[in-house]
C-alpha positions in Angstrom: 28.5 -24.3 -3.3 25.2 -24.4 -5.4 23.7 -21.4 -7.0 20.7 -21.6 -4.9 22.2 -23.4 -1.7 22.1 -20.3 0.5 18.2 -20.7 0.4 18.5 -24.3 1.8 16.2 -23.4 4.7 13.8 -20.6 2.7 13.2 -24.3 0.8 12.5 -26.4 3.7 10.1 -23.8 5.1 8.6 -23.6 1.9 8.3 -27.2 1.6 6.6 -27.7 4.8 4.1 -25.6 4.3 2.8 -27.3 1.1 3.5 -30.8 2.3 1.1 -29.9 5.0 -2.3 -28.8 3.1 -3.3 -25.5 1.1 -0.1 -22.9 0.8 -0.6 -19.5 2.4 2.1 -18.5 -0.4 0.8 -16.9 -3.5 -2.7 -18.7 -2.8 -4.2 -19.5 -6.2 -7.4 -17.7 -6.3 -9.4 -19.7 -9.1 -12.3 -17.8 -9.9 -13.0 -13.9 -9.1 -17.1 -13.5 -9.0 -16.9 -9.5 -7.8 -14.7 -7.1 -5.6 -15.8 -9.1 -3.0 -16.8 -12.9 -4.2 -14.1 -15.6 -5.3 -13.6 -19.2 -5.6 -10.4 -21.3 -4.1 -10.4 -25.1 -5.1 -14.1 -25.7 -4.4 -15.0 -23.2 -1.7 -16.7 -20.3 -2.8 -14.9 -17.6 -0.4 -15.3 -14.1 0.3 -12.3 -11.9 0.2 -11.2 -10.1 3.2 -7.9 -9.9 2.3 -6.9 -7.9 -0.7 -6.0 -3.8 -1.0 -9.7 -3.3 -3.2 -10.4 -0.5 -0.7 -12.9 0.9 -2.6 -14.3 -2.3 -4.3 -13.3 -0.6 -7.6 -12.0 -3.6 -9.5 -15.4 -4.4 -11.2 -16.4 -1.3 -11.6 -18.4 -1.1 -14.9 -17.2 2.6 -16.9 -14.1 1.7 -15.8 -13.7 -1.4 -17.3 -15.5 -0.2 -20.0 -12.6 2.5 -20.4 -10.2 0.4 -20.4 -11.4 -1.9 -23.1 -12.0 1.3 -24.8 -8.2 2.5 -24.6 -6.8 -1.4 -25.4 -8.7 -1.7 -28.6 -7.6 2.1 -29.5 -4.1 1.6 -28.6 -3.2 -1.8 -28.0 -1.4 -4.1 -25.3 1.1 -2.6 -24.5 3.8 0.8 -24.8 6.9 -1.5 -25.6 9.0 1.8 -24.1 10.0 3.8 -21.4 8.8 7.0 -20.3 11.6 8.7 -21.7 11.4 6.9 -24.7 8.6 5.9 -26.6 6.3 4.8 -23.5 4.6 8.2 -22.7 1.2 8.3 -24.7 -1.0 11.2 -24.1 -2.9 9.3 -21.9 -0.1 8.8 -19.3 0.4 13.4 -19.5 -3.7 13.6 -18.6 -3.1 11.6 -15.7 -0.6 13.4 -14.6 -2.2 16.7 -15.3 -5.3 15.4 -13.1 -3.1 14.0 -10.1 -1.4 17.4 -10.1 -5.0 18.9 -9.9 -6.0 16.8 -7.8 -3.4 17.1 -5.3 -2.7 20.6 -6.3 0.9 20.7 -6.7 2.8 21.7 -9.7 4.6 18.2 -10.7 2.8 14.5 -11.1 5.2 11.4 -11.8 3.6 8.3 -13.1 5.5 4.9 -12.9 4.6 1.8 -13.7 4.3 0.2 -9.9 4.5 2.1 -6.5 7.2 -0.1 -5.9 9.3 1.5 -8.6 7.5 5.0 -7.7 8.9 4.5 -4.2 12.4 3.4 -5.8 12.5 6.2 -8.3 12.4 9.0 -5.8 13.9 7.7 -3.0 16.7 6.6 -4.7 17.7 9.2 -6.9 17.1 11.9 -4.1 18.8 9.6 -1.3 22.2 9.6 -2.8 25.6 8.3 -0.8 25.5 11.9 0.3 22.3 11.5 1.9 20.8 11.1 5.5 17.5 9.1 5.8 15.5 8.7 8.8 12.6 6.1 8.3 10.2 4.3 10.5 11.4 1.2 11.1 8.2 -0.8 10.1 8.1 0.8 6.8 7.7 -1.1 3.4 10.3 -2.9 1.6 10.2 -0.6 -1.3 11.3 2.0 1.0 14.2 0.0 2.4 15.2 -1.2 -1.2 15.0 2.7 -2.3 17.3 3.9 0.4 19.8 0.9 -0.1 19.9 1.6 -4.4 20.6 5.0 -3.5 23.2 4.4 -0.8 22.3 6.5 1.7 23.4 6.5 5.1 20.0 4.9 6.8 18.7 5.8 10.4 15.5 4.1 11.8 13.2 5.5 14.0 11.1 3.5 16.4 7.4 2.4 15.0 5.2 5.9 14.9 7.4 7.2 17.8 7.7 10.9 16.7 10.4 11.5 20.4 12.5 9.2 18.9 13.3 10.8 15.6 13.5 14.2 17.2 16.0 12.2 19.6 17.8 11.1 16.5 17.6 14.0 14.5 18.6 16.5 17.1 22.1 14.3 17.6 22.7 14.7 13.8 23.0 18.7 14.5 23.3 20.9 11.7 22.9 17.9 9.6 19.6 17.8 10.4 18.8 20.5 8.7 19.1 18.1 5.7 17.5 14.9 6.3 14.9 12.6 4.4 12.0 11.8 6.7 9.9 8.8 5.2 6.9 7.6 7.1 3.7 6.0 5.4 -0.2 6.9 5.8 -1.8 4.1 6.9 0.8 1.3 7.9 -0.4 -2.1 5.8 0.3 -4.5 8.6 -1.3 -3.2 11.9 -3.8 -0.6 10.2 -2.3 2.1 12.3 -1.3 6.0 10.9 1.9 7.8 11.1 1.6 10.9 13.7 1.9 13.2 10.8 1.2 16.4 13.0 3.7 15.9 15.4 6.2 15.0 12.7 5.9 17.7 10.9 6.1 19.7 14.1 9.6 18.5 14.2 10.2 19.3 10.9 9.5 22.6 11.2 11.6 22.9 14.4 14.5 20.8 13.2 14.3 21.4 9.4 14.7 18.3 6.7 12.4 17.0 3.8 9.3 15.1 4.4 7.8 12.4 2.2 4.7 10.5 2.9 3.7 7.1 1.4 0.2 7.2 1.1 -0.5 3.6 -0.6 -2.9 2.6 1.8 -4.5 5.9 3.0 -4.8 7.4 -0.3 -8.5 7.2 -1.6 -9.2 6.1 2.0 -8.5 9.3 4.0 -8.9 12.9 3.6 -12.0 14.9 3.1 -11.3 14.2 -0.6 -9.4 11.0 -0.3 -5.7 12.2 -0.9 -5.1 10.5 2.2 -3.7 11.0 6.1 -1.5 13.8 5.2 -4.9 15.8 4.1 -6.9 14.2 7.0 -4.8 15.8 9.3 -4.4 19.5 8.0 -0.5 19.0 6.7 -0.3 18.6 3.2 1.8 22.2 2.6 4.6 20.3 5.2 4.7 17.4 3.0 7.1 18.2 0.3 6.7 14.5 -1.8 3.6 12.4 -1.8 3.7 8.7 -3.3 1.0 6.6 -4.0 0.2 3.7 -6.2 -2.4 2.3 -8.4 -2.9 -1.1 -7.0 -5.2 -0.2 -4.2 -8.3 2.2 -3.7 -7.5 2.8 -7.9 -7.5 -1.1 -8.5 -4.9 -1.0 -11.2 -1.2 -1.3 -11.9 1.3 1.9 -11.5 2.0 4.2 -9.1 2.7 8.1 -8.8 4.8 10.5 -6.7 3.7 14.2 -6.8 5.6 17.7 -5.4 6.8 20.9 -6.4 8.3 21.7 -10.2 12.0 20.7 -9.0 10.6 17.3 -9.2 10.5 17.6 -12.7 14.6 16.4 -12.4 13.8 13.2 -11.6 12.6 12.1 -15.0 16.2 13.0 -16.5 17.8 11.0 -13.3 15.5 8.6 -11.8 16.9 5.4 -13.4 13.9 3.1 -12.0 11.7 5.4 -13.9 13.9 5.6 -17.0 14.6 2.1 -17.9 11.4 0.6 -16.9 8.6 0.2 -19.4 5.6 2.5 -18.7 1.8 1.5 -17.4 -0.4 0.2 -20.1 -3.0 2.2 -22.1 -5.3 -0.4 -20.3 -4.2 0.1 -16.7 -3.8 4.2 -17.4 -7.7 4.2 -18.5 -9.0 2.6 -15.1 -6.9 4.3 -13.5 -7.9 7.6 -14.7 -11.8 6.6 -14.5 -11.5 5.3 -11.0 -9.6 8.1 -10.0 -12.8 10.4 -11.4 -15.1 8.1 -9.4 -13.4 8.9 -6.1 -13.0 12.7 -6.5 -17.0 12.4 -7.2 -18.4 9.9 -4.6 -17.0 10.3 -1.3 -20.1 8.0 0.0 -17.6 4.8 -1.0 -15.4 6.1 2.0 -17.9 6.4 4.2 -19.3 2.7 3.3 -15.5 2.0 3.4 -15.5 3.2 7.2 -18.6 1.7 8.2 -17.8 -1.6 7.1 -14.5 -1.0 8.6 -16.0 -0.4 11.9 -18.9 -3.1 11.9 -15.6 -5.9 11.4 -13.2 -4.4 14.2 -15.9 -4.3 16.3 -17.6 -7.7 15.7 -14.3 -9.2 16.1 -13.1 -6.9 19.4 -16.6 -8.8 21.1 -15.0 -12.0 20.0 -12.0 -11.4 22.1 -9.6 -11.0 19.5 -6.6 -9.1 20.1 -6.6 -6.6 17.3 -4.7 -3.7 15.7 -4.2 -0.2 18.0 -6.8 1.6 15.7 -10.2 1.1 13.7 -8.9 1.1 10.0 -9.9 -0.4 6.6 -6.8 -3.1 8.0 -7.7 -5.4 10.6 -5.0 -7.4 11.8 -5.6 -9.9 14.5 -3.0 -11.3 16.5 -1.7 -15.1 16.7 -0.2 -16.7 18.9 2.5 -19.0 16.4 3.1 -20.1 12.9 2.1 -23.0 13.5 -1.6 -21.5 15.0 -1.5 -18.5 12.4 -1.5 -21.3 9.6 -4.2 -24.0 11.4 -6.7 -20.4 11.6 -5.9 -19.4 7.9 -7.0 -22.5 6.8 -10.0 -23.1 8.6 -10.7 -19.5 7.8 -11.0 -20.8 4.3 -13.0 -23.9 5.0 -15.9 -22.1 6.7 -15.5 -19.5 3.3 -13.5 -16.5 4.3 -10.2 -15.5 2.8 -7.6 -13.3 4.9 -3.8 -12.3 4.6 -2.0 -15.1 6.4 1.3 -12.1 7.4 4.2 -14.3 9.3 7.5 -12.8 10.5 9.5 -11.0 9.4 6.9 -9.5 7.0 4.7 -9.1 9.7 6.3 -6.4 12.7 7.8 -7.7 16.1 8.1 -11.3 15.5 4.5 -11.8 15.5 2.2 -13.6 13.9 -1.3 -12.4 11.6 -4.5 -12.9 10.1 -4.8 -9.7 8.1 -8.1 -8.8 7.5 -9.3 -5.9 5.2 -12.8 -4.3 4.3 -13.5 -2.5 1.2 -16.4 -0.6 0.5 -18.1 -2.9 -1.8 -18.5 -5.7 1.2 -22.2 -6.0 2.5 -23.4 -6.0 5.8 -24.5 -9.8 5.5 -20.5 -10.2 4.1 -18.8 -8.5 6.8 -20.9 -10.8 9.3 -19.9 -13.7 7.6 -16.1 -12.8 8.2 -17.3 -11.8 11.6 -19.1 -15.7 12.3 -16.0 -17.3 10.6 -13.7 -16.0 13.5 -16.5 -17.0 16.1 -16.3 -20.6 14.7 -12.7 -20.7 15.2 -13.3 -20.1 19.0 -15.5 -23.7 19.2 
């Protein structure tokens, strides 16, 4: 047997796909223009499909720090945290995420991948009992396998059915690691945090909350669904990463001073090399720009709003809430990747999500706004979709 046979039909998937026209898989963007404006092949697109939530990735002081921090301390850390890889730069981030989210402890690794794998898996030992949604990310699911953990999924935001589970674990449950997320990145739709942590309280375990695609997106001050909804003081770990509403690279978990422990045990965030000076510096001047101009979430929402509903009056079958993700449902493969590509014909560029990344089998176009859209953008994703119905 070949090294690579076992992928036999992951290779004749792939292969159809690019036999057929334009690849949905790790689409080659040619030219970026702005947060919202790019180029694939000839067509001059506009991109509804990235995690820019804030439209922060050409934004001009933070660019302007970055190239600031790369000429003063180069490319690159060449190190680990708990080596040589922790400039100060990397412990004033930290100190303003811990203000920010005022707990005691800030983490920073170098992707919210490895921040989800560095805590989960270090405090989800074979010990451990983990009860996670089951439409959570892959990070998640990676962290709780590294660790070993004995994994229990709950059904999709269905709060009766992890009481159900966790009252049948008994005094064990006393004990548990409950992982949801903020905003889920597939359907757009939020974790019931209240009635979780109701549960919690009743029942008793340790609560963490992935807020990758609610944080800068939610809250009255951005720190996402968990502050939106009154609970943050139930939430004993909150991860996050860079790559979204901060436009960077990294990711970050924060929580009380015990968490301090994981940078002497978390091998994911010991043996990986550390965020560059670059990255850190837009990352710490993005993170300013949200704390100081809340009005970006509110263009955020609006444009959010303007697209569900243009597309609702269409007759598309969309997510289950209004959200900066908007998901809408197709029928097949085979449909999803006819749409995707015309999408980019008449200029419009969307998330083409097939199973099993995408949940129950189906089939989406994932759409997402950022605050940096126009009006006159938003309606051209809006008359793209309309087209698709002649």
């Amino acid at each position: 047997m070949g090294l690579y046979d076992k992928f036999a039909r992951l290779v004749g998937e792939r292969k159809q796909f690019q036999d057929s026209g334009l690849n949905p898989f790790g689409t080659c963007i040619d030219e970026i223009y702005s947060a919202t404006q790019g180029r694939i092949g000839d067509k001059k697109i506009v991109l509804a499909g990235t995690n820019n939530y804030l439209g922060m990735t050409f934004n001009e002081q933070a660019i302007a720090d970055s190239k600031a921090a790369l000429d003063a301390q180069g490319t690159g850390t060449t190190g680990s945290r708990m080596a040589n890889g922790s400039y100060g730069s990397h412990l004033a981030l930290e100190q303003e995420l811990s203000e920010y989210f005022d707990r005691p402890t800030a983490i920073v690794f170098s992707t919210g991948y490895t921040a989800n794998l560095g805590v989960i898996s270090t405090l989800a030992g074979p010990d451990a009992v983990v009860l996670i949604d089951e439409d959570s990310h892959a990070s998640i699911y990676d962290a709780c396998a590294l660790g070993g953990a004995q994994i229990i999924r709950f059904r999709h935001n269905d709060a009766k059915d992890l009481e159900r589970r966790m009252v049948r674990l008994g005094e064990r449950a006393k004990d548990v690691i409950i992982i949801v997320e903020g905003i889920y990145s597939m359907l757009g739709d939020v974790a019931p945090l209240v009635e979780i942590v109701d549960i919690k309280r009743r029942l008793g375990g340790y609560l963490l909350v992935d807020e990758a695609h609610s944080f800068g997106v939610m809250g009255a001050t951005g720190r996402g669904l968990a502050e939106e909804l009154g609970v943050e003081k139930d939430v004993d770990i909150i991860l996050g990463t860079f790559s979204k509403s901060l436009a960077s690279i990294g990711g970050f978990a924060v929580g009380g001073e015990d968490m301090e422990v994981l940078r002497y045990s978390s091998r994911p965030y010991i043996f990986t090399a550390s965020p560059s000076p670059a990255s850190i510096a837009s990352v710490r001047s993005s993170l300013k720009s949200i704390k100081e101009n809340p009005g970006l979430r509110d263009k955020l929402w609006s444009n959010a709003n303007r697209l569900y509903k243009g597309l609702a009056a269409l007759g598309y079958e969309l997510g289950p809430r209004i959200s900066p993700v908007v998901p809408v449902m197709i029928g097949s493969k085979e449909d999803g990747l006819r749409l995707w590509r015309d999408l980019i014909a008449n200029g419009v560029y969307v998330n083409l999500v097939l199973p099993p990344a995408a949940p129950a089998g189906i089939t989406l176009l994932r759409c997402s706004v950022n605050a940096a859209h126009s009006d006159e953008e938003i309606d051209t994703i809006i008359q793209a979709f309309a087209d698709l119905k002649k």
